[in-house]
C-alpha positions as CSV (number, residue, x, y, z in Angstrom):
1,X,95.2,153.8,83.5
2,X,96.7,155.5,80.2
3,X,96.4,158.9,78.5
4,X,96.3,158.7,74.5
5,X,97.4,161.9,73.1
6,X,97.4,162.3,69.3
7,X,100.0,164.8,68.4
8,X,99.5,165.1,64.2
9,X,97.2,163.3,61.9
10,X,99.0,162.9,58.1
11,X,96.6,165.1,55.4
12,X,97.6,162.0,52.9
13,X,96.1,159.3,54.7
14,X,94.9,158.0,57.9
15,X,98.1,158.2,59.7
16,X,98.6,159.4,63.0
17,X,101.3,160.2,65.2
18,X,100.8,159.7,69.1
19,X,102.0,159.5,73.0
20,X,100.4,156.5,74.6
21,X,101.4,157.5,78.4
22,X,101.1,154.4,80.8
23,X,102.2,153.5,84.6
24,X,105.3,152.7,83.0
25,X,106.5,155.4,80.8
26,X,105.1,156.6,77.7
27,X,105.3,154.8,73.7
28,X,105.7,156.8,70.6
29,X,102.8,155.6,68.6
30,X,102.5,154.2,65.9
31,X,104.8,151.1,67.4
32,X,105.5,147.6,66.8
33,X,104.7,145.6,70.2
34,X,107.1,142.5,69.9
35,X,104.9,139.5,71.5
36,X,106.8,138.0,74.8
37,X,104.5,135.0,74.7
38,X,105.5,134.0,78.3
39,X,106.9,136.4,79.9
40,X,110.3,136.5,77.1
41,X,110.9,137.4,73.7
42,X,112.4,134.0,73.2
43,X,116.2,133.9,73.7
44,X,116.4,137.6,74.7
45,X,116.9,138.9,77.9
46,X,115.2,141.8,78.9
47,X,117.9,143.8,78.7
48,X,118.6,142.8,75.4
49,X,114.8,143.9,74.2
50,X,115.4,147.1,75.5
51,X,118.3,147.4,72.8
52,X,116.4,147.2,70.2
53,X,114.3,150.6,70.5
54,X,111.6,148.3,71.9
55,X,108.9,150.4,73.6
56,X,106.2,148.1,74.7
57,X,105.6,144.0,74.8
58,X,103.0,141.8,75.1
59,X,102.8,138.6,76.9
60,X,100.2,135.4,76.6
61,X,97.4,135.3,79.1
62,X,96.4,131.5,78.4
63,X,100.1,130.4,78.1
64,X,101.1,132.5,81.6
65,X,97.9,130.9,83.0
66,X,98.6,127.6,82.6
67,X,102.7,128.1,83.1
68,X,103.7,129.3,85.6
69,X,100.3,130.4,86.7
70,X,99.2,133.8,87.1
71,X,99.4,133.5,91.3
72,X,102.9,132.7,90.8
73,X,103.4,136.1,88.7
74,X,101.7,138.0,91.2
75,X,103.8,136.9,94.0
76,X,106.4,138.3,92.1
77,X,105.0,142.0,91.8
78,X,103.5,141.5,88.6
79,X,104.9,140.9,85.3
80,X,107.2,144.0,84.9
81,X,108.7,142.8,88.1
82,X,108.5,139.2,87.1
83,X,110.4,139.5,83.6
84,X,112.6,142.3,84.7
85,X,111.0,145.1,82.3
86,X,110.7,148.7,83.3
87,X,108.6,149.5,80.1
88,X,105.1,149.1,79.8
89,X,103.4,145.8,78.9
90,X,99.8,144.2,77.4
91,X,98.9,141.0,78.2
92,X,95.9,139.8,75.3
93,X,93.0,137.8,76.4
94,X,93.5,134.6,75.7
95,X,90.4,134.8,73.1
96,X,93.3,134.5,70.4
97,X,93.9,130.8,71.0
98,X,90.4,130.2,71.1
99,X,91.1,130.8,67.1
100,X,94.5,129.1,66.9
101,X,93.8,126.2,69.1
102,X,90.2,125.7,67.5
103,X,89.4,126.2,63.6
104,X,92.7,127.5,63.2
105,X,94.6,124.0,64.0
106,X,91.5,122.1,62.4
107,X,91.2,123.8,59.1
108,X,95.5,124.6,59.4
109,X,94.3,128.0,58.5
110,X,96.1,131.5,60.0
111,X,94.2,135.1,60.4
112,X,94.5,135.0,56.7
113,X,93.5,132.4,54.2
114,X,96.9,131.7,51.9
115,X,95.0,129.6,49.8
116,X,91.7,129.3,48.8
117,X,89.3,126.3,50.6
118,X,86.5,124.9,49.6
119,X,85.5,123.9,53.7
120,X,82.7,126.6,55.4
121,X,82.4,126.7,58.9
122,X,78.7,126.9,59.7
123,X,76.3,128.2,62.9
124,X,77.0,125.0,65.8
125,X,79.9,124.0,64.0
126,X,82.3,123.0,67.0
127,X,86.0,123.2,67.0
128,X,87.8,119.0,67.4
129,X,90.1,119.9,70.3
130,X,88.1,122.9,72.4
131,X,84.2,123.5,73.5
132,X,83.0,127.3,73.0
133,X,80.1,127.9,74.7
134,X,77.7,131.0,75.5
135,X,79.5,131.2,78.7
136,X,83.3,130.6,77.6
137,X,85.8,128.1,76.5
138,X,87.0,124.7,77.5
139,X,90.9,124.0,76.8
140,X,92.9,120.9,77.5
141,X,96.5,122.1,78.8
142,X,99.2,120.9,77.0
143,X,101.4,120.8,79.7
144,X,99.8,118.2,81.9
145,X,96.4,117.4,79.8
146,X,93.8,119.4,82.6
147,X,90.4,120.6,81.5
148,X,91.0,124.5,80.9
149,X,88.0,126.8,81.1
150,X,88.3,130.4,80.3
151,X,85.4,133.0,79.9
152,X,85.4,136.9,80.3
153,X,85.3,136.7,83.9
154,X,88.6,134.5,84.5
155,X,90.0,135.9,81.9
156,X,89.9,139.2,83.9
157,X,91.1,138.2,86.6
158,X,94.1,136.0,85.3
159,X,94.6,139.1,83.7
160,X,94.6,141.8,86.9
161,X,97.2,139.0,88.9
162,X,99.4,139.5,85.7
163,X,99.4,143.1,86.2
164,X,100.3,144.4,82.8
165,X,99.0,148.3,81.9
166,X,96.8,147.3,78.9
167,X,94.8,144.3,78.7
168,X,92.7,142.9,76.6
169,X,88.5,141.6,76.6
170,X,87.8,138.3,76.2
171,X,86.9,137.0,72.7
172,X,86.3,134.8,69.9
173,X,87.9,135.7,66.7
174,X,86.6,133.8,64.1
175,X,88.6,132.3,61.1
176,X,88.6,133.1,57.4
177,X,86.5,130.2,56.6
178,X,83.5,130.9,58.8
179,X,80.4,132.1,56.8
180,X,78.6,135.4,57.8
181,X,75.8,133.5,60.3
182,X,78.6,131.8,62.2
183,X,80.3,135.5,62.5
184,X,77.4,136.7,63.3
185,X,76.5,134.8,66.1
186,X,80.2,134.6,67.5
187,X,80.3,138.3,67.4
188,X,77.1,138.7,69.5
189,X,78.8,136.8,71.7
190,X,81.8,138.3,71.8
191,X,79.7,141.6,72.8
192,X,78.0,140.0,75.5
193,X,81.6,139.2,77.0
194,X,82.9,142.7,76.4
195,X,80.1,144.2,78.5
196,X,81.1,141.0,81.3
197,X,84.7,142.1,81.2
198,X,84.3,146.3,81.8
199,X,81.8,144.6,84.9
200,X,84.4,142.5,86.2
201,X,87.4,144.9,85.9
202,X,88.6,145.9,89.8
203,X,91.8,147.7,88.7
204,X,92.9,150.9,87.4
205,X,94.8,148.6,84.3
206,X,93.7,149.8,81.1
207,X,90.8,147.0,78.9
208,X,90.9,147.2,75.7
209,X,87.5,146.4,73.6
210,X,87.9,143.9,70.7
211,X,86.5,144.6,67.5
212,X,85.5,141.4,65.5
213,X,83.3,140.8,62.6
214,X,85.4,139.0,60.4
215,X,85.6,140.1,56.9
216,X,82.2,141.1,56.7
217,X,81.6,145.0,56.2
218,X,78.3,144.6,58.0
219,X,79.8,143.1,61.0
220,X,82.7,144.7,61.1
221,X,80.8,148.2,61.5
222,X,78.0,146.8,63.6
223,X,80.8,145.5,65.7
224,X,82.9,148.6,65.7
225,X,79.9,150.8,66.5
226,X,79.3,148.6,69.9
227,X,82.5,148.3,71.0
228,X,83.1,152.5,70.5
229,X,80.0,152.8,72.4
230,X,80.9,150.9,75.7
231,X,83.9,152.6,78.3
232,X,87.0,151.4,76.5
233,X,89.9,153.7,76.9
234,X,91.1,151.9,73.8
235,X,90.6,149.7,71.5
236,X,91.6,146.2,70.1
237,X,91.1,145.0,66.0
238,X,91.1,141.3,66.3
239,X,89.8,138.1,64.1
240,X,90.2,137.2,60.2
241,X,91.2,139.6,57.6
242,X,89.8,137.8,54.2
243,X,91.1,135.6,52.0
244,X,94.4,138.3,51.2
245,X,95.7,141.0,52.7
246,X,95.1,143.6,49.9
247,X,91.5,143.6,51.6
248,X,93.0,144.4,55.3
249,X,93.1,148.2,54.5
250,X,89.7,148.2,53.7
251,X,88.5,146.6,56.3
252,X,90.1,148.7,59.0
253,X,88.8,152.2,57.2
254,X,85.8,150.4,57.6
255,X,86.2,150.0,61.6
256,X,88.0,152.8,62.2
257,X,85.1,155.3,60.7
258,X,82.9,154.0,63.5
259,X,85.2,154.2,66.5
260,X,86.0,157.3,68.7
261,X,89.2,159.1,66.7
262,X,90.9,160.4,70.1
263,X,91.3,156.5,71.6
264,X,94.4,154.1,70.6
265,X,93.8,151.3,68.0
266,X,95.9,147.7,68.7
267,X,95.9,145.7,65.9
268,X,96.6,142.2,66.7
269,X,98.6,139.5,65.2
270,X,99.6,141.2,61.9
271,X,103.2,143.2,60.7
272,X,105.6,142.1,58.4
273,X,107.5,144.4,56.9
274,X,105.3,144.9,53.6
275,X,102.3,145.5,56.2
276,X,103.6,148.1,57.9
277,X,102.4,151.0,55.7
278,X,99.0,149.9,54.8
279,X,98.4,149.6,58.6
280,X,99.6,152.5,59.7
281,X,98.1,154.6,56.7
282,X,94.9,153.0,57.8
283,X,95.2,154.6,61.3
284,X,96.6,151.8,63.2
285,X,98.3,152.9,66.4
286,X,100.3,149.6,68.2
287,X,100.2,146.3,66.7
288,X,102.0,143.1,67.3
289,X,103.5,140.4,65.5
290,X,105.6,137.5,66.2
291,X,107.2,137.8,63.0
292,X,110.4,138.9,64.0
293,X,111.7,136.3,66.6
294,X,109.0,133.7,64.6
295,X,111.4,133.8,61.6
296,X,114.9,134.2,63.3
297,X,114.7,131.3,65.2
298,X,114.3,129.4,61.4
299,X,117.5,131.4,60.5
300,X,115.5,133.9,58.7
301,X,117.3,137.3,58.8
302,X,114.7,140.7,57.6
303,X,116.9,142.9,55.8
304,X,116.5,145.9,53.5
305,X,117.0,144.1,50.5
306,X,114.7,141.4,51.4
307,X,114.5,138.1,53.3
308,X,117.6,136.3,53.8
309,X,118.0,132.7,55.0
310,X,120.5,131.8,56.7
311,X,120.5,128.2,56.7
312,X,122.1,128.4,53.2
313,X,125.4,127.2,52.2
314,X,125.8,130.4,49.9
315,X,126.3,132.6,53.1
316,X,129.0,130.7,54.6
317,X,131.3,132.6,52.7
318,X,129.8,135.8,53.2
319,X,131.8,138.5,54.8
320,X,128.8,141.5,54.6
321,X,126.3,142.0,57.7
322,X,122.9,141.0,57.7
323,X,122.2,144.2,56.3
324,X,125.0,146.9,55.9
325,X,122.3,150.0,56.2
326,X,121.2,148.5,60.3
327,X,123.3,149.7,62.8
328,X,122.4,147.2,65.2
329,X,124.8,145.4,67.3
330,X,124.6,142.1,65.1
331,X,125.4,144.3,62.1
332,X,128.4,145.9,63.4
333,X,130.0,142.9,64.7
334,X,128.8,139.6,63.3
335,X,128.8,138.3,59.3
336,X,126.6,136.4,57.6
337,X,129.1,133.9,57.2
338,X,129.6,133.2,61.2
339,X,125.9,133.4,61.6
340,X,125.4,130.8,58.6
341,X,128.1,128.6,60.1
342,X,126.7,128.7,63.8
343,X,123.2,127.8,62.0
344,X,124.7,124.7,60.5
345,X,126.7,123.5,63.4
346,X,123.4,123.5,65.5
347,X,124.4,126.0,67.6
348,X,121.9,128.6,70.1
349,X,124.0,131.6,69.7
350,X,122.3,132.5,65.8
351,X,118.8,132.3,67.2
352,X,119.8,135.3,69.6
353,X,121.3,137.0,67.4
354,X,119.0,136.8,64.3
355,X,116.3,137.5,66.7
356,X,117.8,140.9,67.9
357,X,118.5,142.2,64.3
358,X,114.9,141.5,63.2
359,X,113.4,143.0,66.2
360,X,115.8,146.0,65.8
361,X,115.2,146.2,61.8
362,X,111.2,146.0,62.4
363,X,111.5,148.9,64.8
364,X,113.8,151.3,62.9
365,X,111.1,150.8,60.0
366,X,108.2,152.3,62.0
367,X,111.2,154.8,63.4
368,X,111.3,155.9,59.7
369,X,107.5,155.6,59.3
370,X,106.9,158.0,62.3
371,X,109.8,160.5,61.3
372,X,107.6,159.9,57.3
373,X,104.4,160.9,58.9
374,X,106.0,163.9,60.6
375,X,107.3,164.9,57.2
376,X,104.1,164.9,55.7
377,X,105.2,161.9,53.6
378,X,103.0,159.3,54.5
């Protein structure tokens, strides 16, 4: 299990400072959790993660599941074991691809609409590609074309083979574009599964809840309130955030004024840089983000004085680091133009290495935004 101590709470906003102790060492919270979809941050070795102040990952239940299946992890001791790191992990649900797979692919929309669409998704509306039902959710692999079928119940126990510290409950985030009696219903459903999932949990691992309710305030509290009622030791934001993100902050003081104060908050799937303080002024504890590795392996570098990319024939000539205030190990030894030159000669090398600044220039930023709460500055 964990233990979720909350060590200061800021007097300017909801910030808080934390220590999130787990089987396998304890996280300064608030934290960026780098996503390891299967079982890597993609072209990082473990070792390599743990250079860049990373503190916790999380790895993909439905991508583990159907590669290299979650038997195979288990004969390994689990997925610390498995992928070689001695600091804790989450696996999520799988309930996320329900989303990305489903109206997400058909509608080419992400957890937040970039552009306004004219399309609602309405109550018995079915996703082209998957089939969500009362009970769960029908996949077809894309590995070898097999019918998938993943409720609360297998998604528990995929889920205790993996072995991570925190999991998640089974879900079904909605997108942007559903209207408030498909959310509705999905959410009712998604609350039936919670309840399935705390039943069906034999370990001492640590479930997470799942708040949903898409960008409805009704919802979103109705949902919250549920959630914070039931045995959670902590507690998962998931689903749609509205049609921009200037909305997000509101939407999580709206969740997080009906859940328990002393129990950790994961938001999922959202942190780019410009996110990070709304977030984590709203009260937001861990969150993840593919962002960083998402990015680098396009030859887009994160720096302090904005994005960079790469791919450009401007930087080939460039003598500077990424970013001459990171003290990263790409920035004291690699320019922008060898980085730009490996880019263009189709090279692996730049992928590594733009991934490990970004993932090391996300974390000092909540570094700063920690040591900024501490201060009384944020």
């Amino acid at each position: 299990m964990i233990e979720f101590k909350i060590l200061k709470k800021s007097k300017k906003s909801g910030a808080r400072l934390g220590i999130l102790k787990t089987p396998h060492g304890e996280v300064e919270t608030p934290t960026l959790v780098p996503v390891a979809t299967q079982a890597v941050i993609k072209t990082l070795t473990s070792e390599e993660v743990l250079a860049t102040k990373s503190q916790i990952l999380i790895a993909n239940t439905y991508h583990l599941h159907l590669r290299p299946g979650e038997q195979i992890v288990k004969s390994h001791g689990g997925i610390n074991l498995f992928m070689r790191w001695p600091k804790p992990l989450m696996t999520d649900s799988g309930g996320f691809q329900v989303f990305s797979l489903g109206f997400g692919k058909d509608y080419g929309t992400g957890k937040i609409l970039k552009e306004k669409k004219d399309e609602t998704i309405q109550t018995g509306q079915q996703p082209k590609l998957i089939k969500i039902s009362e009970e769960g959710v029908r996949f077809r692999s894309y590995v070898d074309g097999r019918e998938i079928f993943i409720g609360p119940k297998e998604s528990i126990k995929i889920q205790e083979k993996l072995g991570a510290d925190i999991i998640f409950a089974f879900d079904e985030p909605t997108s942007p574009l559903a209207d408030i009696k498909y959310t509705k219903k999905s959410l009712e459903k998604t609350h039936r599964w919670a309840k399935t999932c705390l039943q069906e949990l034999k370990t001492k691992q640590a479930l997470y809840g799942i708040v949903q309710g898409g960008k409805f305030r009704e919802l979103r509290e109705e949902s919250a309130k549920f959630i914070g009622s039931l045995d959670f030791p902590g507690f998962g934001i998931g689903g749609e955030f509205g049609d921009d993100k200037s909305t997000m902050s509101q939407m999580l003081a709206w969740t997080f004024a009906k859940l328990p104060d002393s129990k950790p908050r994961h938001l999922l799937g959202i942190g780019h840089p410009e996110d990070m303080i709304p977030i984590i002024q709203a009260g937001v504890d861990t969150f993840d983000c593919i962002a960083p590795t998402h990015y680098a392996r396009r030859g887009i570098a994160f720096t302090s004085s904005g994005r960079i990319d790469l791919n450009k024939k401007i930087f080939l000539k460039d003598k500077k680091p990424l970013d001459e205030k990171c003290s990263c190990m790409v920035c004291q030894n690699y320019s922008r133009g060898y980085i730009s030159h490996l880019l263009r000669a189709w090279e692996i090398t730049p992928l590594k290495l733009i991934s490990f600044h970004n993932i090391y220039y996300f974390n000092t930023l909540v570094e700063k935004l920690r040591e900024d709460i501490k201060n009384n500055k944020v």
